[in-house]
KEKE-3310 file (N, C-alpha, C; in steps of 0.2 Angstrom, whole numbers, plus 5000, padded with zeros to 4 digits):
npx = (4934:4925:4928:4938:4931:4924:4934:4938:4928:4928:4940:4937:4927:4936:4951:4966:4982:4983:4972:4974:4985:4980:4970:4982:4987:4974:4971:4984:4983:4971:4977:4986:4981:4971:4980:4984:4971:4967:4980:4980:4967:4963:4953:4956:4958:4946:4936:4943:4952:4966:4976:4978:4978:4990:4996:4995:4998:5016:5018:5016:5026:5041:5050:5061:5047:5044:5031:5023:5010:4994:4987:4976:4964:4951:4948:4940:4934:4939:4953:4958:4959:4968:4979:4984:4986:4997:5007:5008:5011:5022:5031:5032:5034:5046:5063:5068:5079:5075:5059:5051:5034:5028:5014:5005:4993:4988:4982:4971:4976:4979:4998:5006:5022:5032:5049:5065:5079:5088:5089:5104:5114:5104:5092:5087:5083:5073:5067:5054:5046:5028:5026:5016:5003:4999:5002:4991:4980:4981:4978:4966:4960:4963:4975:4992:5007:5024:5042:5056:5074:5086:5104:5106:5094:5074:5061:5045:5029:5013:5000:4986:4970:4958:4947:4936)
npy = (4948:4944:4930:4935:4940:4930:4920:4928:4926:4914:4914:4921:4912:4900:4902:4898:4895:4894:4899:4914:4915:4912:4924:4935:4933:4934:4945:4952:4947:4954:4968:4967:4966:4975:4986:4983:4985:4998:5004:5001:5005:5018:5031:5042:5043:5037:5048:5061:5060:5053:5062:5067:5053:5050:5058:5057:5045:5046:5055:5046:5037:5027:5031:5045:5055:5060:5069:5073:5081:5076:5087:5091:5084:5073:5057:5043:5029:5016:5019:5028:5020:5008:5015:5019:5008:5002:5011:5009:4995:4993:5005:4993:4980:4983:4985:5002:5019:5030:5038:5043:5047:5052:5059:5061:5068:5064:5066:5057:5047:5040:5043:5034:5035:5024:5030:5024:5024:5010:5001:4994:4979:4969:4975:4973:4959:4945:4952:4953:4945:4947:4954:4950:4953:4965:4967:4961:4967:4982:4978:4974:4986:4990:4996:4998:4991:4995:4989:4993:4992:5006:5009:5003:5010:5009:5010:5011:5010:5014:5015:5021:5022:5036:5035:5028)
npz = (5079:5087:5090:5099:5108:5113:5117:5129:5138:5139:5147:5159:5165:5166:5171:5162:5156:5140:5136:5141:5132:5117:5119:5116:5105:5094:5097:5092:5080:5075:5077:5067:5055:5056:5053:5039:5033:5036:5028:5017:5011:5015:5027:5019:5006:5002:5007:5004:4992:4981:4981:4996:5003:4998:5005:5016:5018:5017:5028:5038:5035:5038:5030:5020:5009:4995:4986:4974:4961:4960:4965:4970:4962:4960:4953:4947:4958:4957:4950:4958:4970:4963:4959:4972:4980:4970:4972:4991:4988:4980:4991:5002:4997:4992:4998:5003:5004:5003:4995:4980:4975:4960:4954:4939:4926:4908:4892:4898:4905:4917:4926:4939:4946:4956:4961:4968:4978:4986:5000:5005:4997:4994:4991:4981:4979:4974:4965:4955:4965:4971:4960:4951:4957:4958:4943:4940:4947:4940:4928:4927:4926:4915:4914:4913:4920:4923:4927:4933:4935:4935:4934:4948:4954:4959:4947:4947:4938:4932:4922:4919:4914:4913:4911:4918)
capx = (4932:4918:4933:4941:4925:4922:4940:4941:4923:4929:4945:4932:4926:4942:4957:4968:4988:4983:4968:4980:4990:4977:4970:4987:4987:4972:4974:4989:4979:4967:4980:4989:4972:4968:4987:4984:4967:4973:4986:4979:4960:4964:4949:4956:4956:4937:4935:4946:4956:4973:4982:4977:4980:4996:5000:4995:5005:5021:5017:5017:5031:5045:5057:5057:5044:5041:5025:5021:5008:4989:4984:4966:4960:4949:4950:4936:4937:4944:4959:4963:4962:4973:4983:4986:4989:5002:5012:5008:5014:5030:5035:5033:5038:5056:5067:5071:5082:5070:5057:5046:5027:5023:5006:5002:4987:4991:4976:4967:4981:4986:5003:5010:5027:5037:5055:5068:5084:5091:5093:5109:5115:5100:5085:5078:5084:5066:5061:5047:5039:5023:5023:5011:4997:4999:5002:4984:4975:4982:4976:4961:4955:4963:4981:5000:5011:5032:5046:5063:5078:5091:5109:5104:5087:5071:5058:5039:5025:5007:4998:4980:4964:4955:4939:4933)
capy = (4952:4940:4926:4937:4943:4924:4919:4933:4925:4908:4915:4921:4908:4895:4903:4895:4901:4893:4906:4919:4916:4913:4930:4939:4929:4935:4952:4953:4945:4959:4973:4968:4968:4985:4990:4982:4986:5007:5005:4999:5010:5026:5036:5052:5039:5038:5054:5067:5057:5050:5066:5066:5046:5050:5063:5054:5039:5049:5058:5040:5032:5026:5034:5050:5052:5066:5066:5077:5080:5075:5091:5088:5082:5067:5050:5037:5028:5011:5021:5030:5014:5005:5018:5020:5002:5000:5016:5007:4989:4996:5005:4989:4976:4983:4991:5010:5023:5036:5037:5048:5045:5059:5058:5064:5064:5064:5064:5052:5042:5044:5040:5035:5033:5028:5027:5026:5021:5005:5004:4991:4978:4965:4977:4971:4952:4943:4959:4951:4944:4952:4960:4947:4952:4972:4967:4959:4973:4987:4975:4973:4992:4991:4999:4994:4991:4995:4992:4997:4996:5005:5011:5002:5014:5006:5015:5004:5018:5011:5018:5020:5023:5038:5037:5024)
capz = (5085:5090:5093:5104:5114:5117:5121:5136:5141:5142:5151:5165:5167:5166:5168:5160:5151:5134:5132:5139:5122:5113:5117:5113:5097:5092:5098:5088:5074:5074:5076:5061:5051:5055:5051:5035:5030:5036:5024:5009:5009:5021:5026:5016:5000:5000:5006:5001:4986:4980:4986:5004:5003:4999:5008:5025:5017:5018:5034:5043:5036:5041:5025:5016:5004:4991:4984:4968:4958:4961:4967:4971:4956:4959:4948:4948:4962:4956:4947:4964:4974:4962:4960:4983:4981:4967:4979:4995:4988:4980:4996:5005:4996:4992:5005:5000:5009:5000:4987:4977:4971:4956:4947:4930:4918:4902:4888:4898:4906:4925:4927:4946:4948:4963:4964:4975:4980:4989:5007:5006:4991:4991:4992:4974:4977:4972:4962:4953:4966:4972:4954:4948:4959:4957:4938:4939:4948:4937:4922:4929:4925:4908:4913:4911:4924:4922:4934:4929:4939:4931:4940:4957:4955:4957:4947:4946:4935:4933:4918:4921:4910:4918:4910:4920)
cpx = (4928:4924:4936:4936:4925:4928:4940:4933:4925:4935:4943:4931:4932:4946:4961:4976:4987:4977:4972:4983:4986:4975:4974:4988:4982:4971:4979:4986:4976:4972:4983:4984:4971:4974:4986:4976:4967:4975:4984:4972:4960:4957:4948:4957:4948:4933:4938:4949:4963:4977:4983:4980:4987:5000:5001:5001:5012:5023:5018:5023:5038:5053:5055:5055:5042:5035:5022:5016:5000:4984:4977:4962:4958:4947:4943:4937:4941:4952:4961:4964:4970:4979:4988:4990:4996:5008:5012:5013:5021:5033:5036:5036:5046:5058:5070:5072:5075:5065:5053:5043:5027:5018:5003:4998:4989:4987:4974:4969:4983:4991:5005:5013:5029:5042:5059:5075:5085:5091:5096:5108:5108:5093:5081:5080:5075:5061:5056:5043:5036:5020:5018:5003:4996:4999:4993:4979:4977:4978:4967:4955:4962:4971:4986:5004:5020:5037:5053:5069:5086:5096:5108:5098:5082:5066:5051:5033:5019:5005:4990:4975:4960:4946:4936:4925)
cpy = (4947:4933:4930:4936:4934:4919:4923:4929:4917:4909:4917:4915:4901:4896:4896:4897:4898:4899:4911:4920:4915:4921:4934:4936:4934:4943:4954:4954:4953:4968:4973:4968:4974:4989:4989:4987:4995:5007:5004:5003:5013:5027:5042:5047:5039:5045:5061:5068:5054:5056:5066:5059:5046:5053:5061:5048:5041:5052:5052:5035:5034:5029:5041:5050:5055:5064:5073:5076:5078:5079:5093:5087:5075:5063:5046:5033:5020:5013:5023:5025:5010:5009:5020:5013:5001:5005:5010:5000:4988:4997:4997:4980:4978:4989:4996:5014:5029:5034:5043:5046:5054:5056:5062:5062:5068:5061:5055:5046:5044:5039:5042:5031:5034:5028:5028:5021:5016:5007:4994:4987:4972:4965:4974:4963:4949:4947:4955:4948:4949:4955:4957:4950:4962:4974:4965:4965:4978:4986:4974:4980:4995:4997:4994:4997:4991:4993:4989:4995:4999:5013:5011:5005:5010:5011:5009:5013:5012:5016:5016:5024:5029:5039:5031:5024)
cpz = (5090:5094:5099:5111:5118:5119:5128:5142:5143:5147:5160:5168:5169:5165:5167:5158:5145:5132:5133:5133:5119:5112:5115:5107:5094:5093:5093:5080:5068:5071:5070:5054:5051:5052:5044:5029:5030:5029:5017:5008:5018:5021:5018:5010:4999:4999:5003:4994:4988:4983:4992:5005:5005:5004:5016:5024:5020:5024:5041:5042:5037:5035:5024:5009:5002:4985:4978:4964:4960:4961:4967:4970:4961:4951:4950:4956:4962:4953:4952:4967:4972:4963:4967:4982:4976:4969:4984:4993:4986:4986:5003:5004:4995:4997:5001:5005:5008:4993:4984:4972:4968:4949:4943:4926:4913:4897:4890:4903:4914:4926:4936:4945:4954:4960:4969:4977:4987:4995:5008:4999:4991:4994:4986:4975:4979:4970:4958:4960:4970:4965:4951:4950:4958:4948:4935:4942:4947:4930:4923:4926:4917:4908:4913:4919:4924:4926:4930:4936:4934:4937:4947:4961:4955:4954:4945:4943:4931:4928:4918:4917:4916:4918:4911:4924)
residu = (UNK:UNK:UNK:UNK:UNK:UNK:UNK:UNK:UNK:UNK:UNK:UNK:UNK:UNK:UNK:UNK:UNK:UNK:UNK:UNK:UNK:UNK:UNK:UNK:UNK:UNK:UNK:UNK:UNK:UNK:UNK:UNK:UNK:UNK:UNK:UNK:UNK:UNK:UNK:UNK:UNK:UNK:UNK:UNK:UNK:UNK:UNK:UNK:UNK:UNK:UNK:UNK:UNK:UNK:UNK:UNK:UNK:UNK:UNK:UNK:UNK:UNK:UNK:UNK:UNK:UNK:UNK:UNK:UNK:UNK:UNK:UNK:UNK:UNK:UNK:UNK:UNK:UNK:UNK:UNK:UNK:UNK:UNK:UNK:UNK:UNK:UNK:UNK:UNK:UNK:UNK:UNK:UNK:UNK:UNK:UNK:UNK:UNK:UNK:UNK:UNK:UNK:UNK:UNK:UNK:UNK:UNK:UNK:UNK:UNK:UNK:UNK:UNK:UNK:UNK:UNK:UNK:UNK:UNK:UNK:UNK:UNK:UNK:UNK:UNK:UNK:UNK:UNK:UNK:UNK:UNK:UNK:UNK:UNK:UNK:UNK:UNK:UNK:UNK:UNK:UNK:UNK:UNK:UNK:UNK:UNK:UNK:UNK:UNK:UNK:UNK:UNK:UNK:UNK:UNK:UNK:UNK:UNK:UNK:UNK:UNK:UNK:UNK:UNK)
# end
């Protein structure tokens, strides 16, 4: 922000059409920063929980997206974080017509699973990658991360410690 402020002040001073692009650069910059950083720690994540998270998730995106399960239990808040993010990284790394996030605890264990069917023949082409970094922060609070594809389905299910 401080970059932009003193790009528009040098541009006062000296126009120019190189600061023009620059500040639309950095503009842009900005904006996909705030889309990102939205996306991966929502308000209704800190405040209200993993249910709300999701439910705004679903409400903004661009496929349809059934969401079961949570029902306004709270988690610690490193299990709902990971948990938002290993939904959010899924829907975004692979292309899906539709998908469905359901979360279960189970002596101690919250389970979130997405899955979701294809949208065209080479939506899992480079399925592992990404999985490294979603396998290390699930690992990180002592849970297991799964990802399945089976008959053309993807299904990714993150097993998580809740007594953190």
């Amino acid at each position: 922000m401080a970059l932009l402020l003193k790009l528009r002040l040098a541009l006062a001073r000296h126009p120019a059409p190189e600061l023009v692009w620059a500040i639309a650069e950095v503009g842009a910059a900005l904006d996909e920063l705030r889309e990102i950083a939205h996306g991966l720690y929502p308000a209704a994540l800190a405040e209200d929980g993993l249910e709300a998270a999701l439910e705004e998730l679903r409400e903004g995106a661009d496929i349809p997206i059934r969401v079961s399960g949570a029902q306004g239990r709270r988690w610690s808040s490193a299990v709902e974080t990971t948990a938002y993010v290993v939904v959010v990284e899924t829907l975004r790394t692979r292309r899906l017509r539709s998908a469905v996030v359901d979360v279960t605890e189970s002596d101690g264990v919250l389970s979130v699973c997405v899955s979701g069917a294809p949208d065209g023949p080479d939506a899992f082409a480079g399925f592992g990658d990404g999985v490294g970094g979603l396998n290390d922060r699930v690992g990180a609070i002592g849970g297991d991360l799964r990802l399945d594809v089976v008959a053309g389905a993807l299904t990714v299910r993150a097993e998580l410690p809740c007594g953190l």
